[in-house]
C-alpha positions as CSV (number, residue, x, y, z in Angstrom):
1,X,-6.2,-24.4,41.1
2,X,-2.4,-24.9,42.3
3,X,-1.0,-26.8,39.0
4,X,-2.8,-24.3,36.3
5,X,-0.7,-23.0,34.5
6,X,-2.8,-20.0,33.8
7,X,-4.0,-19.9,37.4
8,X,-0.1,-19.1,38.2
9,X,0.4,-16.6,35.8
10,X,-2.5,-14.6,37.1
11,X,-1.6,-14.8,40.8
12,X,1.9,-13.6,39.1
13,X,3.6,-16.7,40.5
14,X,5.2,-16.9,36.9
15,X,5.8,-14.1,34.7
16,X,4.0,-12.8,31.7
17,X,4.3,-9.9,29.6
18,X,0.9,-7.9,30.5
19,X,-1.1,-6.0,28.0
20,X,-4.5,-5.1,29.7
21,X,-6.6,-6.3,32.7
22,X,-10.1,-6.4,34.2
23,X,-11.9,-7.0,37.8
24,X,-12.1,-10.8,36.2
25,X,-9.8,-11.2,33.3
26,X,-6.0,-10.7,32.4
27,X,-4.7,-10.2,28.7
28,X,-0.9,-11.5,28.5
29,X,1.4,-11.7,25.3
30,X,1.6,-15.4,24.3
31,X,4.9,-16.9,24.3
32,X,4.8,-18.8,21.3
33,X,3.1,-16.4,19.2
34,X,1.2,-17.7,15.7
35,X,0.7,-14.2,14.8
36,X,2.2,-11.0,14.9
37,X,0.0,-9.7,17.9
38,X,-1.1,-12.6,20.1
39,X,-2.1,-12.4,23.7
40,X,-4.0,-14.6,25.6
41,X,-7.0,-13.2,27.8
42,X,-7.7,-15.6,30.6
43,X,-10.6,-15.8,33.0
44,X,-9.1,-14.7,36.4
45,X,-10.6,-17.4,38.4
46,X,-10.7,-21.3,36.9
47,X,-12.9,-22.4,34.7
48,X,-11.9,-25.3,32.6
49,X,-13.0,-24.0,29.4
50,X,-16.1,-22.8,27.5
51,X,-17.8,-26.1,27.8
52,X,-18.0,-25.5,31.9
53,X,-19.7,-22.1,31.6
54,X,-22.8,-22.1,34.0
55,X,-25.5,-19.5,35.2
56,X,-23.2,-19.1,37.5
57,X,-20.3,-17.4,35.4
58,X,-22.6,-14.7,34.2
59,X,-20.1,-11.3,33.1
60,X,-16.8,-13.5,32.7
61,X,-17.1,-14.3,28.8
62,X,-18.5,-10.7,27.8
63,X,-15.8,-9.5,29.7
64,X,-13.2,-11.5,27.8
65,X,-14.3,-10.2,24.5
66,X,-14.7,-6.6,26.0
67,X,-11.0,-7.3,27.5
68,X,-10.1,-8.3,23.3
69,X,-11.8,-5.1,22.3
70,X,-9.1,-3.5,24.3
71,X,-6.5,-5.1,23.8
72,X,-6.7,-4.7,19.8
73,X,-7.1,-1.5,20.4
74,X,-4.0,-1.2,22.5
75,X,-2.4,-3.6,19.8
76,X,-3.8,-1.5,16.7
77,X,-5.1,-4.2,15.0
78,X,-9.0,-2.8,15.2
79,X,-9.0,-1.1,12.0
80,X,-7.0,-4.5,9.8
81,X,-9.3,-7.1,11.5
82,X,-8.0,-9.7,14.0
83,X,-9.3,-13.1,15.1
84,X,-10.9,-14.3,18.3
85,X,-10.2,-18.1,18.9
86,X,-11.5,-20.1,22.3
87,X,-10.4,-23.8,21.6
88,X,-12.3,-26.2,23.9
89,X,-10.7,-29.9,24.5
90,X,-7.6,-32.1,23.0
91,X,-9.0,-32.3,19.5
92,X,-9.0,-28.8,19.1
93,X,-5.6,-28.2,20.8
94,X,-6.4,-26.6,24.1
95,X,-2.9,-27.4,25.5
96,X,-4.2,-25.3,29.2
97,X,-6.9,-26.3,30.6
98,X,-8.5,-23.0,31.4
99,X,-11.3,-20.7,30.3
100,X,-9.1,-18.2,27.7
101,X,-9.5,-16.4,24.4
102,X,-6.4,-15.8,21.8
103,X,-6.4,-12.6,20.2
104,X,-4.8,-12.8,17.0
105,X,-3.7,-10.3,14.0
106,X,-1.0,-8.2,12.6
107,X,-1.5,-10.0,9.3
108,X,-3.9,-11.4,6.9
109,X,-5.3,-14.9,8.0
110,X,-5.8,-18.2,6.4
111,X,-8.6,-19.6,5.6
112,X,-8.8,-22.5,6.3
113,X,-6.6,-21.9,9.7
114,X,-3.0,-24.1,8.0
């Protein structure tokens, strides 16, 4: 999609800090980071969110999380723990409108999320 915001960044249109990639993902540093290691890994090609996967999307989410599995290895937050979040819709604050994963750690989280 021409207007995603994510779509850009992955064509390189705008630029992101890269940390790892795949055939169909792309892990980037977030640029309002909530943790002390946070990187997005986005789904190459556009896909709203989690709620649109289909048959036909078979590989791209196990290939986000294997993308995370790298990237907290590269990030050496394996061993301490880390957090995978996918938010899906407003209510759960999915400000971009694309299929991606945060990768969070580099400190103890909250529980509840505050």
């Amino acid at each position: 999609m021409s207007d995603c915001l994510f779509c850009k960044i992955v064509a390189g249109e705008i630029p992101s800090k890269a940390v790892a990639q795949s055939d169909t993902a792309y892990a980037f540093a977030d640029v309002a980071p909530q943790a002390p290691v946070h990187v997005l890994v986005v789904s190459k090609s556009h896909i709203t969110s989690a709620d649109e996967i289909a048959q036909t999307h078979r590989g791209v989410v196990d290939d986000l999380v294997v993308l995370a599995q790298r990237v907290v290895e590269l990030e050496g937050v394996r061993e301490s723990g880390y957090r995978l979040v996918m938010n899906v819709g407003p209510d759960a604050q999915m400000t971009v409108p694309h299929l991606h994963m945060h990768v969070l750690g580099g400190r103890r989280m909250e529980w509840p999320p505050g």
